[in-house]
PLY file of the C-alpha trace (Angstrom):
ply
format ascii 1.0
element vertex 120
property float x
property float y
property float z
element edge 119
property int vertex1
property int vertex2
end_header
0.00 0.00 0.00
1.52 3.04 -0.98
1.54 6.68 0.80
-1.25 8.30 -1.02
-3.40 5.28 -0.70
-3.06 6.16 2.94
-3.58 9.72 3.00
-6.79 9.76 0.68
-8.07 6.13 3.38
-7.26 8.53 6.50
-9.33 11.66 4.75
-12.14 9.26 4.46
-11.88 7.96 7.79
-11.92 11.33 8.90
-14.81 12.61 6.65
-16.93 9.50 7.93
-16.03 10.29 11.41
-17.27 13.87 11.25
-20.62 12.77 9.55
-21.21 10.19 11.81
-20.33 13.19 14.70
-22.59 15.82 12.82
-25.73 13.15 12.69
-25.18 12.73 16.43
-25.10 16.87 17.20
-28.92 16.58 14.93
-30.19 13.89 16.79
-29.08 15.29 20.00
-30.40 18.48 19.36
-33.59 17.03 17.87
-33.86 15.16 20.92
-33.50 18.24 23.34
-36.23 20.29 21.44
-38.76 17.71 21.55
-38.38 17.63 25.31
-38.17 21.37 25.38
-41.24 21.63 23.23
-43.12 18.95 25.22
-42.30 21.45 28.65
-44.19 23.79 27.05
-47.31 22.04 26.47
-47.40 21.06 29.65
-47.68 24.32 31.31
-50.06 25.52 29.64
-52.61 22.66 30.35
-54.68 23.50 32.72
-53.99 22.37 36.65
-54.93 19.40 37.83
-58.24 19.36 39.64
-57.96 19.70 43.59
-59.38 16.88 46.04
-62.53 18.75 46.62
-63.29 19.10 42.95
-63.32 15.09 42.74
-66.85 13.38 42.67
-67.90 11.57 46.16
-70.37 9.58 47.13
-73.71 10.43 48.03
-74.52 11.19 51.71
-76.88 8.04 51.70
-74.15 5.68 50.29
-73.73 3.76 47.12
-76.63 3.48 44.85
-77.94 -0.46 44.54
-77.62 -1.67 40.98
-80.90 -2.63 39.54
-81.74 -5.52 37.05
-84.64 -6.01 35.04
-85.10 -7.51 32.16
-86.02 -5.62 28.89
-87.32 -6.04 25.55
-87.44 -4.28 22.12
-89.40 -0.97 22.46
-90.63 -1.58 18.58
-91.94 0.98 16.28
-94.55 0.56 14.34
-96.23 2.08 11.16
-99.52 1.22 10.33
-100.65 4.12 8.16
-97.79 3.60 5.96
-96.47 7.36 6.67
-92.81 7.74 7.68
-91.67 8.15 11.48
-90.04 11.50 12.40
-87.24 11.33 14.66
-89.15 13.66 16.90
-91.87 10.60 17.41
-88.82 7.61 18.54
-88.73 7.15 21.85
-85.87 7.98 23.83
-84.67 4.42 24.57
-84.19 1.53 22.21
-85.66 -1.02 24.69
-88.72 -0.80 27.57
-89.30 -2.82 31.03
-90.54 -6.30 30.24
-94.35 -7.68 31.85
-92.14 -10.69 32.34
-89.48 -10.26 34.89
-88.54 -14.04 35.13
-85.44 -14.70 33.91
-84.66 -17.50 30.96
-82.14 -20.24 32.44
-80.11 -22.37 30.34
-82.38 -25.87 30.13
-80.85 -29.19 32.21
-78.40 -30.85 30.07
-77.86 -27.48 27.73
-74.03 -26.69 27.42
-73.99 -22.95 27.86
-72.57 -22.18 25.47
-71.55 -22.81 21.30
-69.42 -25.05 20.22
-68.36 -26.64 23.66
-68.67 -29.94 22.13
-71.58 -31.44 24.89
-74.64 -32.81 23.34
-76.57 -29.83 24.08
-80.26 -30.11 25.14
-82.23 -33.25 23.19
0 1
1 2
2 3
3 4
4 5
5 6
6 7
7 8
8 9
9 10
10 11
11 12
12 13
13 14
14 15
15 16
16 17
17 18
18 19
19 20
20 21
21 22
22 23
23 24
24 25
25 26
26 27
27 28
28 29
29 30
30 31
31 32
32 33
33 34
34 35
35 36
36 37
37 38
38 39
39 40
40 41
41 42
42 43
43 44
44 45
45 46
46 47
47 48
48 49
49 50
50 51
51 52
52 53
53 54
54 55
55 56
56 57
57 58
58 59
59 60
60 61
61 62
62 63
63 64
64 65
65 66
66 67
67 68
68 69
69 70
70 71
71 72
72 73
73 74
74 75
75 76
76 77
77 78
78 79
79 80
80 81
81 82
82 83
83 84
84 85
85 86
86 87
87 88
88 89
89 90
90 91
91 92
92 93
93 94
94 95
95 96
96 97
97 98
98 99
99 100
100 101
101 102
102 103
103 104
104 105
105 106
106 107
107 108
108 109
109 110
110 111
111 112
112 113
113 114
114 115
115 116
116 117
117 118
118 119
């Protein structure tokens, strides 16, 4: 290997060594901005809400969950003139006359594809 072969490989060297160097300093400095620029959103959210601002529980205590059983609250159209959404009710289902609740039958398997026989 001769002497200019070596000068021009250590220029290289060198020119690889300050890219790789000047790539860091961008990333770096990327790096810090993001973090700078992420301080700054932060204060100017708005504080965080104070223990008396949380909700609480009612003086009488938790309320009891209730469970009914409900059914399609259907509409229907006997004249044949369109329903305005003024005229829907305001829930999709109502209180069913029949509160008793439907039980998987004796020898059922609760559930698809569990492989049991299922009810005969």
């Amino acid at each position: 290997m001769g002497t200019a072969s070596s000068v021009v490989l250590a220029a290289s060297q060198n020119g690889a060594i300050f890219i790789f160097f000047l790539g860091l300093v961008i990333v770096v400095g990327g790096l810090i901005w993001a973090v700078w620029l992420g301080i700054r959103v932060f204060r100017r959210e708005p504080d965080r809400p104070e223990e008396c601002d949380q909700p609480h529980l009612p003086v009488t205590g938790a309320i009891e969950e209730i469970s009914e059983m409900r059914e399609p609250d259907e509409v229907h159209c006997d004249d044949g003139t369109r329903i305005l959404p003024h005229e829907l009710h305001h829930a999709g289902t109502r209180r069913s006359e029949d509160q008793h609740r439907n039980r998987w039958a004796p020898g059922g398997s609760g559930s698809f594809g569990s492989g049991g026989p299922g009810a005969h």
